[in-house]
Backbone as numpy.savetxt, mean C-alpha at the origin, in Angstrom:
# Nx Ny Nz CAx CAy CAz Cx Cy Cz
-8.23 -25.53 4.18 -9.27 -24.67 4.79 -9.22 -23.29 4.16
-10.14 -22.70 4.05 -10.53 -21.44 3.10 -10.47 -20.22 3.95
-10.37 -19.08 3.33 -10.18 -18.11 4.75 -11.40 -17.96 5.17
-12.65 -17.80 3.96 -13.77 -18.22 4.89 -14.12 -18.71 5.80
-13.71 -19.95 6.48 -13.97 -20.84 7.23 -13.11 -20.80 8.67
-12.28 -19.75 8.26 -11.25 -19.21 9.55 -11.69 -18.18 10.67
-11.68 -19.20 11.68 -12.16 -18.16 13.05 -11.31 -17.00 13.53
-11.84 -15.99 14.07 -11.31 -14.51 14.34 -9.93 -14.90 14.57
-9.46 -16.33 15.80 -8.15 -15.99 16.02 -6.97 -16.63 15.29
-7.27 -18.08 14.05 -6.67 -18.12 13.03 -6.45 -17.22 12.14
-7.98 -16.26 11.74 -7.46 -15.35 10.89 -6.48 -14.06 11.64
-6.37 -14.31 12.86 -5.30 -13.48 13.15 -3.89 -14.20 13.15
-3.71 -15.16 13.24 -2.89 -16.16 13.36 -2.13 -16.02 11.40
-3.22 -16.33 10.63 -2.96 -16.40 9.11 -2.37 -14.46 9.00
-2.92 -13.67 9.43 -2.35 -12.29 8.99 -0.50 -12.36 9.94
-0.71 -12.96 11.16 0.79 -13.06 11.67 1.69 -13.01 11.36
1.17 -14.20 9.95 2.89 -15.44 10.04 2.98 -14.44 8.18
1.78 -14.25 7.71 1.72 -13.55 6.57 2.64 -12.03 6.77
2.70 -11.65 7.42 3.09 -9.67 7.92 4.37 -10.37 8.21
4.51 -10.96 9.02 6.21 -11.96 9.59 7.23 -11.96 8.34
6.14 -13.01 7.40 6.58 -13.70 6.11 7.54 -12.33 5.17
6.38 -11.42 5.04 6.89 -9.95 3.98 7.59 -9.32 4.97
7.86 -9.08 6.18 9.26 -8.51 6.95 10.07 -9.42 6.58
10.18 -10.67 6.69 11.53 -11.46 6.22 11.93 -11.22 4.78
10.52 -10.91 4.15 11.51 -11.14 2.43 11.87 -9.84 2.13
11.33 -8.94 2.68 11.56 -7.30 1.88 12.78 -7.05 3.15
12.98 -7.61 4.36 14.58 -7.43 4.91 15.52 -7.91 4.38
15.25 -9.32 3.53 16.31 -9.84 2.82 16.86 -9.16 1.74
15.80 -8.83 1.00 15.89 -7.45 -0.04 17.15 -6.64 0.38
16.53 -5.92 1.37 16.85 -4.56 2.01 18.28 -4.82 2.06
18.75 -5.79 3.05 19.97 -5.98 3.40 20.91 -6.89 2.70
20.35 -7.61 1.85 21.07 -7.83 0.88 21.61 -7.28 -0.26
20.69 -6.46 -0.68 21.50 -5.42 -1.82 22.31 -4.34 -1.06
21.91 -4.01 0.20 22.65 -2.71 0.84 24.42 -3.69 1.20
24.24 -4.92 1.73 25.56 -5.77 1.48 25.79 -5.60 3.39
25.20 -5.19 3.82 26.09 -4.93 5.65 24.33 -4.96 6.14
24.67 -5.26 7.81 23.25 -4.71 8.43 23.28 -4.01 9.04
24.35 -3.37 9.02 25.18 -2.61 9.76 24.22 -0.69 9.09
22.74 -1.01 9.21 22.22 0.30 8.69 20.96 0.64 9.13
21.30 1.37 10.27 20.69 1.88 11.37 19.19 2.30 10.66
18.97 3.39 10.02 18.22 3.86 9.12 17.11 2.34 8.49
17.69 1.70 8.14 17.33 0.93 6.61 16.48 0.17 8.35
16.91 -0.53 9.20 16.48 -1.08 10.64 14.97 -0.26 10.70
15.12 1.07 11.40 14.32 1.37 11.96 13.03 1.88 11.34
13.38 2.08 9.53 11.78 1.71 8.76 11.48 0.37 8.74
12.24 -0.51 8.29 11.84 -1.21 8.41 10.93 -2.03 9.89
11.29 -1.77 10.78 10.49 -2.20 12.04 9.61 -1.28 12.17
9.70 0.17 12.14 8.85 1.17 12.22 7.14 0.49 11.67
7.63 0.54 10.25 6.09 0.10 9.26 5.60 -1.37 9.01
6.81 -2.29 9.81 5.86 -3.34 9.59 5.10 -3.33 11.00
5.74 -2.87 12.16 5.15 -2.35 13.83 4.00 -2.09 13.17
3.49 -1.35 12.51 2.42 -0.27 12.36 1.73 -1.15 11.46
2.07 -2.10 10.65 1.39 -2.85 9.80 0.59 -3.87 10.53
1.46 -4.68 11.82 0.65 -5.25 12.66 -0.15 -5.27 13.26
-0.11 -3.73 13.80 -0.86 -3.19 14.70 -2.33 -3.13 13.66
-2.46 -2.61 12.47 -3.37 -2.86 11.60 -3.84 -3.61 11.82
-3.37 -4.93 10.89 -3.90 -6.09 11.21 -4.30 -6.48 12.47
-4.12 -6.31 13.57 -4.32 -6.68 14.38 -6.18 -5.76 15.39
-6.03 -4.64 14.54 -7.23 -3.58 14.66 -8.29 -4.56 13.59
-8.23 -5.26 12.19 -8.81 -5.08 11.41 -9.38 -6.79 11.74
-8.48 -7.40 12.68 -8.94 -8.89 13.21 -10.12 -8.79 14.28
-9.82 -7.48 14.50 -11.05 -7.58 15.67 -11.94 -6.67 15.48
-11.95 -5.77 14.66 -12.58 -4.99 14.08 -13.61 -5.06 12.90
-12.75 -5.82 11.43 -13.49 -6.08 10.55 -12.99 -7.05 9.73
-13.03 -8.48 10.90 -12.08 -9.53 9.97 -13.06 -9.85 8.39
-13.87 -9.30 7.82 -14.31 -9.42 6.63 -13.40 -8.73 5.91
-12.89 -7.73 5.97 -11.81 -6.80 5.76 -10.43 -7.99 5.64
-10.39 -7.85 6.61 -8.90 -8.86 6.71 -9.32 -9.79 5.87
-9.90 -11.06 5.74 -10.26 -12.15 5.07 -9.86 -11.54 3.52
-10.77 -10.26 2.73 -10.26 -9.99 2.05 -8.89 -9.65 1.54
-8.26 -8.90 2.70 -6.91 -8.34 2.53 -5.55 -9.73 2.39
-5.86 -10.84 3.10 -5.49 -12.06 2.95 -5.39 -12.95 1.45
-6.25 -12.44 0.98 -6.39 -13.77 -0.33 -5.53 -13.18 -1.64
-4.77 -14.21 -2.28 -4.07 -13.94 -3.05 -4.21 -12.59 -4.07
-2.81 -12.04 -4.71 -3.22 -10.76 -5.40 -3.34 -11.05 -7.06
-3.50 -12.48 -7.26 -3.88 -12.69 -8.20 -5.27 -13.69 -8.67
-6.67 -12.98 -8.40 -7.76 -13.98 -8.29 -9.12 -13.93 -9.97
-9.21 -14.88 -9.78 -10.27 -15.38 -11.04 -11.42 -13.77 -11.05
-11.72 -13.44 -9.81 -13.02 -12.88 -9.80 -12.14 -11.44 -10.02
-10.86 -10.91 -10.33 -10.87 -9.45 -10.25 -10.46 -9.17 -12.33
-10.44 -8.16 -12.01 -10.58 -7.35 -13.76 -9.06 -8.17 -14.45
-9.28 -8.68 -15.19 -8.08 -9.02 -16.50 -6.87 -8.01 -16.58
-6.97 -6.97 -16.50 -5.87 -6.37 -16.58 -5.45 -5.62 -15.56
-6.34 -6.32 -14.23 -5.54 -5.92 -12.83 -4.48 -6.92 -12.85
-4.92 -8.27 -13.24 -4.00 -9.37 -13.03 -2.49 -8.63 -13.18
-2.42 -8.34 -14.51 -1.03 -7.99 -14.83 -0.57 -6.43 -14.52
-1.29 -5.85 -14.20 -0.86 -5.03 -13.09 -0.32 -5.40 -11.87
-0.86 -5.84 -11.11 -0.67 -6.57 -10.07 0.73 -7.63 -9.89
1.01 -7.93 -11.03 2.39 -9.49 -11.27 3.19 -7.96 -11.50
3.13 -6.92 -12.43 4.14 -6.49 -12.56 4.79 -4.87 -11.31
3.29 -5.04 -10.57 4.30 -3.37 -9.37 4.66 -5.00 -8.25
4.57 -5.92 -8.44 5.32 -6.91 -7.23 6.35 -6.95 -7.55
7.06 -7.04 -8.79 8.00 -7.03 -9.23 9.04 -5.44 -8.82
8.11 -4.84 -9.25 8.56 -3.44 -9.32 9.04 -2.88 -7.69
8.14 -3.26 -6.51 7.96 -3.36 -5.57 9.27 -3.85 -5.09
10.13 -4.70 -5.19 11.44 -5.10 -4.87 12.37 -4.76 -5.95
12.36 -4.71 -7.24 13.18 -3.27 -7.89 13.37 -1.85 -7.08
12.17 -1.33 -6.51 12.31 -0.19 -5.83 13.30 -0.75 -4.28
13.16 -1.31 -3.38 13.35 -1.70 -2.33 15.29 -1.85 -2.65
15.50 -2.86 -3.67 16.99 -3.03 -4.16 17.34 -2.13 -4.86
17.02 -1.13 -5.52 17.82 -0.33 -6.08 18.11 0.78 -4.68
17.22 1.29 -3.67 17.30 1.55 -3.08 18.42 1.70 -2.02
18.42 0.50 -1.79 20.02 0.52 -0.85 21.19 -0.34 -1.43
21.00 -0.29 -3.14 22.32 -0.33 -3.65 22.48 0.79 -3.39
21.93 2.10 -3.60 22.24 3.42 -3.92 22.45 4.31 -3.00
21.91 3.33 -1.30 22.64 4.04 -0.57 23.47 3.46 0.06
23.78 2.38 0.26 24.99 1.51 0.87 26.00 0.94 0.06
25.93 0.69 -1.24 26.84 0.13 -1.53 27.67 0.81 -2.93
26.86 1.42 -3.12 27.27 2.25 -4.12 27.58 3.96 -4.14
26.70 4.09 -3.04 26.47 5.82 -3.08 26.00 6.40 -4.34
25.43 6.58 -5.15 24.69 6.87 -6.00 24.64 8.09 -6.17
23.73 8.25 -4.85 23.60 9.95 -4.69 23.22 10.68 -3.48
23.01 11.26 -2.90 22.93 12.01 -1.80 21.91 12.38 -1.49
21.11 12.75 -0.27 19.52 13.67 -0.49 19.69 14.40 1.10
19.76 15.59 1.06 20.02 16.91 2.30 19.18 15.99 3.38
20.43 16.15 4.81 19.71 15.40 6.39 18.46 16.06 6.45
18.14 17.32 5.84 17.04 17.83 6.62 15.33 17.11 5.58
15.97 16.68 4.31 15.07 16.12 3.45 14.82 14.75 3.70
15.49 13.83 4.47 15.78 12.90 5.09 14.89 12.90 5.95
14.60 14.07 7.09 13.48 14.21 8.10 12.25 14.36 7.81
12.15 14.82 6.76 10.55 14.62 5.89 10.41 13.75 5.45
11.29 12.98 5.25 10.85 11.59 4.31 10.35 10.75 5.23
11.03 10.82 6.19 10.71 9.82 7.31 9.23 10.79 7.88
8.86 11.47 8.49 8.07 11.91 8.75 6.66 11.30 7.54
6.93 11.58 6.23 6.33 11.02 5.55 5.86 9.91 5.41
6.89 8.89 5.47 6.69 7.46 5.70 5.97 7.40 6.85
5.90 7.76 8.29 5.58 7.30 9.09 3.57 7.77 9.11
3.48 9.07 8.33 2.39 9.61 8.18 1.72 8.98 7.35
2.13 8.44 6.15 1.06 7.37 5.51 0.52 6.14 5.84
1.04 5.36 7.00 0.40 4.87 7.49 -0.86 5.08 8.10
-0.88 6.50 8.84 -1.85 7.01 9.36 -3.32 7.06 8.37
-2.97 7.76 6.98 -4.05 7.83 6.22 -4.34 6.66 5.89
-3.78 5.23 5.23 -4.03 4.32 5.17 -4.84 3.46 5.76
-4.58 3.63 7.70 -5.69 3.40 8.64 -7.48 4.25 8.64
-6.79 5.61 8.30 -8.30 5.78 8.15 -9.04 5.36 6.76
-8.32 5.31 5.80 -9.22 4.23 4.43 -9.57 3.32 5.02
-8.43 2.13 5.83 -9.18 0.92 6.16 -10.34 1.13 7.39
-10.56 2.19 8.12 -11.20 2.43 9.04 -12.52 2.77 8.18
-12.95 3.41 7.18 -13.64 3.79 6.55 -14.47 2.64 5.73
-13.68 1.84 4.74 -13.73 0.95 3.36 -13.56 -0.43 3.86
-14.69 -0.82 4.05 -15.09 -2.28 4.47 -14.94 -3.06 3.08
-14.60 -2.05 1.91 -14.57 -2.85 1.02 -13.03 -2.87 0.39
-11.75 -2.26 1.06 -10.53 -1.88 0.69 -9.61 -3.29 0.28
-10.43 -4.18 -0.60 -9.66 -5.15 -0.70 -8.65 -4.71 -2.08
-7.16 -5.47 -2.42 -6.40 -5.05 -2.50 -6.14 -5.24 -4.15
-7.16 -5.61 -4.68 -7.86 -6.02 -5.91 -8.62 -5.42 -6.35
-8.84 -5.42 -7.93 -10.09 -4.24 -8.45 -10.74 -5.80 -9.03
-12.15 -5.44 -8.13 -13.48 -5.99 -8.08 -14.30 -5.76 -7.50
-15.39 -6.03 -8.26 -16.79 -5.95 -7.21 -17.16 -7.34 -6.32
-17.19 -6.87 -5.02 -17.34 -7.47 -3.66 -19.24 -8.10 -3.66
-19.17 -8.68 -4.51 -20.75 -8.81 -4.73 -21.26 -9.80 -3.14
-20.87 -10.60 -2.63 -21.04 -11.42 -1.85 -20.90 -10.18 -0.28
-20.11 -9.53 -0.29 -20.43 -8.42 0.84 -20.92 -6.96 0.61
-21.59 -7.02 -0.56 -22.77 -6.33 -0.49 -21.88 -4.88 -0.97
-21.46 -4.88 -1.47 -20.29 -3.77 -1.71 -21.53 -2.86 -2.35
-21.02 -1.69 -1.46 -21.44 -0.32 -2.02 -20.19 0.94 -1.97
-20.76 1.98 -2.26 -19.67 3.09 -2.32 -19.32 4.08 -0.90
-18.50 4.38 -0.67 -17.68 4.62 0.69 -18.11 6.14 0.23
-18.28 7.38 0.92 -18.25 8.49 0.95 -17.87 9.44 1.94
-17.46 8.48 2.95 -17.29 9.17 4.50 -15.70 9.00 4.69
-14.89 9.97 5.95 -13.92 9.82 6.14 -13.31 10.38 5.43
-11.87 10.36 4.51 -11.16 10.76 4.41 -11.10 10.35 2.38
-12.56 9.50 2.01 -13.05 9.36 1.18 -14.34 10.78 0.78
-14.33 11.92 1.54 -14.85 13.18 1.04 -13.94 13.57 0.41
-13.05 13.69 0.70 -11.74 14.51 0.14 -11.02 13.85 -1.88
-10.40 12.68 -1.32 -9.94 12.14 -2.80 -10.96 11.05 -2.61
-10.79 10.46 -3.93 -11.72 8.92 -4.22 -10.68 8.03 -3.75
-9.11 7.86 -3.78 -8.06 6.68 -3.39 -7.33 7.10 -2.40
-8.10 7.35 -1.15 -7.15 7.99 -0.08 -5.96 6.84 0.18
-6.39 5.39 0.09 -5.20 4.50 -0.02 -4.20 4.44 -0.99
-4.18 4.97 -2.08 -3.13 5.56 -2.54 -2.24 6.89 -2.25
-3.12 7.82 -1.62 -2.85 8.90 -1.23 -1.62 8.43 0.04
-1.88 7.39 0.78 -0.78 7.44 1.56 0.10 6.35 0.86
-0.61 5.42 0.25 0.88 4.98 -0.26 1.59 5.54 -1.28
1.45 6.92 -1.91 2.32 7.73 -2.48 3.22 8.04 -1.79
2.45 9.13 -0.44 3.52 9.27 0.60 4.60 8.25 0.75
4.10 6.85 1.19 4.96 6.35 1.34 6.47 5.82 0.54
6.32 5.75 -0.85 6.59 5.53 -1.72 7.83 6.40 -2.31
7.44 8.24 -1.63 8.83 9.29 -1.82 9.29 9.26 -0.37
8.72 8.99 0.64 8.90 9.18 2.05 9.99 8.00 2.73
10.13 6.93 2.08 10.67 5.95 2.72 12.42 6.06 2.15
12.20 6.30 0.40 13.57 6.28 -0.34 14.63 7.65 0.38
13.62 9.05 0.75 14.15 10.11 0.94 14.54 9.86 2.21
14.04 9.41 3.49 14.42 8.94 4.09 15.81 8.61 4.61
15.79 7.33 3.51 16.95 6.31 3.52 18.07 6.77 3.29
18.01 8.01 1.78 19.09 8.77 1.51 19.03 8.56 0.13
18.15 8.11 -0.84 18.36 7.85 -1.98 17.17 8.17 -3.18
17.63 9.14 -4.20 17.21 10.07 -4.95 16.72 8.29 -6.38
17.59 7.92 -6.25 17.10 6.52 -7.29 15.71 6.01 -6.79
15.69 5.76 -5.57 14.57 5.39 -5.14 13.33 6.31 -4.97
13.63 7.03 -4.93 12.46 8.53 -5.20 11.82 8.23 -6.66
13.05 8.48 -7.62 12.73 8.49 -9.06 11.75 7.31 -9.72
12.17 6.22 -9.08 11.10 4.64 -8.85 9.76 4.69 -8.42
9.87 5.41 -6.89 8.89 5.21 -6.51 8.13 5.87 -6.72
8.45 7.42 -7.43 7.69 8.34 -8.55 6.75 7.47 -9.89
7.47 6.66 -10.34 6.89 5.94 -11.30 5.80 5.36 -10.92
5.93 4.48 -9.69 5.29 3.83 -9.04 3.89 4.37 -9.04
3.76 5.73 -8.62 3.08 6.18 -8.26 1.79 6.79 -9.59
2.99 6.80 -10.21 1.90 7.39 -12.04 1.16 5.70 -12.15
1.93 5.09 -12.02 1.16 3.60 -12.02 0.25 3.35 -11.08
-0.24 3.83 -10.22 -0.97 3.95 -9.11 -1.77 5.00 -10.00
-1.50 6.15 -10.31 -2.80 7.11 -10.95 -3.22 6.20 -12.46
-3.04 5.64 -13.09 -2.76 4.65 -14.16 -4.01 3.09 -13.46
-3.74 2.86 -12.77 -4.37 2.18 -12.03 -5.96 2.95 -11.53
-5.92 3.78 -10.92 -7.09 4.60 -10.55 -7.61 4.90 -11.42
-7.31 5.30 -12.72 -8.68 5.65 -13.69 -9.50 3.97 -13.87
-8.40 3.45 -14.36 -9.29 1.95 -14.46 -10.24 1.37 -13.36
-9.20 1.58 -12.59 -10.63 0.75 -11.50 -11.64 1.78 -11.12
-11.86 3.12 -11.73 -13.02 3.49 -11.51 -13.39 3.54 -13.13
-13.05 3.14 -14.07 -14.19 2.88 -15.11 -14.88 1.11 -14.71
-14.05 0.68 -14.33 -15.03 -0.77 -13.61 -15.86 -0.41 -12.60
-16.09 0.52 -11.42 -16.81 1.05 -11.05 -17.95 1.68 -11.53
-17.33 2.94 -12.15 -18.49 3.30 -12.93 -19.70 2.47 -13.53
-18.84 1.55 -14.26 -19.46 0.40 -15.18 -20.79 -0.07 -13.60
-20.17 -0.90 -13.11 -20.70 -2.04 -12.12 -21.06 -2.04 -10.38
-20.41 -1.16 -10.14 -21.41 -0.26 -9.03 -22.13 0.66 -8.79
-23.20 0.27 -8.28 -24.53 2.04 -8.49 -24.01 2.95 -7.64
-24.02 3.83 -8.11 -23.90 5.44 -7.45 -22.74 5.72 -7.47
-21.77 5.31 -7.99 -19.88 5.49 -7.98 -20.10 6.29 -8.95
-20.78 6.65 -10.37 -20.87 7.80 -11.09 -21.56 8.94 -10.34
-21.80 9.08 -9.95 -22.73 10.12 -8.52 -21.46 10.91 -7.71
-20.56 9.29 -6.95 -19.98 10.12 -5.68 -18.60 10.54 -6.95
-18.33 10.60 -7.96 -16.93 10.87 -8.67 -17.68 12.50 -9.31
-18.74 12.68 -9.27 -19.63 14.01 -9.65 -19.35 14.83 -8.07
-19.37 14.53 -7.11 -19.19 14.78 -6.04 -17.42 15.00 -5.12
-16.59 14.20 -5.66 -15.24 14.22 -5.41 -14.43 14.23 -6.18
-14.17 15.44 -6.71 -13.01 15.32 -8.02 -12.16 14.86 -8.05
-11.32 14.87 -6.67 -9.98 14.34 -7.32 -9.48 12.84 -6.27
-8.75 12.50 -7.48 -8.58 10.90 -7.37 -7.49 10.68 -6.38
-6.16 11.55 -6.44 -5.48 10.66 -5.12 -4.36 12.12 -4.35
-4.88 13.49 -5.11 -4.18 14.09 -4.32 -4.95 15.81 -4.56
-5.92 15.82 -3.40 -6.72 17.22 -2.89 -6.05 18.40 -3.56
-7.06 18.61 -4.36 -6.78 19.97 -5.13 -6.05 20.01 -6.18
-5.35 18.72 -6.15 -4.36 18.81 -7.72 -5.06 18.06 -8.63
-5.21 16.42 -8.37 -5.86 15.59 -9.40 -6.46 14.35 -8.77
């Protein structure tokens, strides 16, 4: 059965066991390279953001399961750009490189250190990009997790919300998230990663707006209109 063909409360059922599925593998991650579970910290992001991930999903099932349906289907599909594909195979990868180097560097190795009080921003951070993230998906009926054009739902260009400001407010918080979670945790390795991460994310954003440009009307218009791509006032 196709997700098409999935009623509001399977497709809530399919986002469940899916959000369930990535808490089990990115905890296995987590606590397997850190070597103990014995890590209070490493616990309470982790429940913190997948809590908040559910709760998403669970807004976007009853809200805009066209949304969800999209957000569901594999991150590697026929209909998106050729060289998202391999974008896409390689920050999944990268994505649990960051996660394991992470709490080798703070549990099992000590690596390096990052000040308690930088620790409280990180987390503050982490917990705040979720927030912007909700208002992209609150906004972008078209925020599927792929660069393509949504031709079958009528895809047009988003200008409202928190899309006046940058063109990738969903990157904008998953940057946050990205220095917010490692600093957090206690670990400067994972900063330095998820820094990368993030140039790959701006690396990513020019492209999928020259496929824009290219193939949706008026996306050369609203980028004349919103300069900057994933962080207000800088770039």
């Amino acid at each position: 059965m196709g997700l098409k063909s999935l009623s509001n409360s399977n497709l809530t059922k399919t986002m469940l066991i899916r959000t369930l599925g990535s808490l089990i593998t990115t905890g296995t991650v987590l606590f397997i390279s850190a070597g103990t579970l014995n890590w209070r910290e490493g616990w309470f992001l982790l429940v913190s953001l997948y809590s908040e991930a559910l709760i998403l999903g669970f807004w976007l099932s009853k809200n805009d399961p066209g949304l969800l349906r999209e957000r569901l289907k594999p991150l590697i599909q026929k209909s998106q750009e050729r060289w998202d594909r391999f974008y896409m195979a390689g920050t999944i990868s990268l994505y649990f490189i960051w996660i394991a180097v992470t709490a080798l560097d703070v549990k099992r190795f000590q690596w390096t250190r990052v000040p308690e009080s930088l620790q409280y921003v990180g987390g503050a951070a982490a917990l705040f990009s979720m927030a912007v993230i909700f208002f992209a998906f609150r906004e972008n009926t078209f925020a599927a997790p792929v660069v393509k054009i949504q031709e079958g739902r009528g895809h047009k260009v988003i200008s409202t919300g928190p899309y006046r400001l940058v063109r990738h407010p969903m990157y904008t918080g998953i940057s946050l998230l990205l220095l917010g979670a490692p600093l957090f945790l206690g670990s400067w390795w994972g900063v330095g990663i998820g820094a990368f991460k993030i140039l790959s994310l701006g690396a990513r954003a020019v492209g999928e707006e020259d496929t824009l440009k290219t193939k949706l009307e008026g996306y050369s218009q609203y980028c004349e209109k919103v300069h900057f791509r994933i962080l207000p006032w800088v770039w």
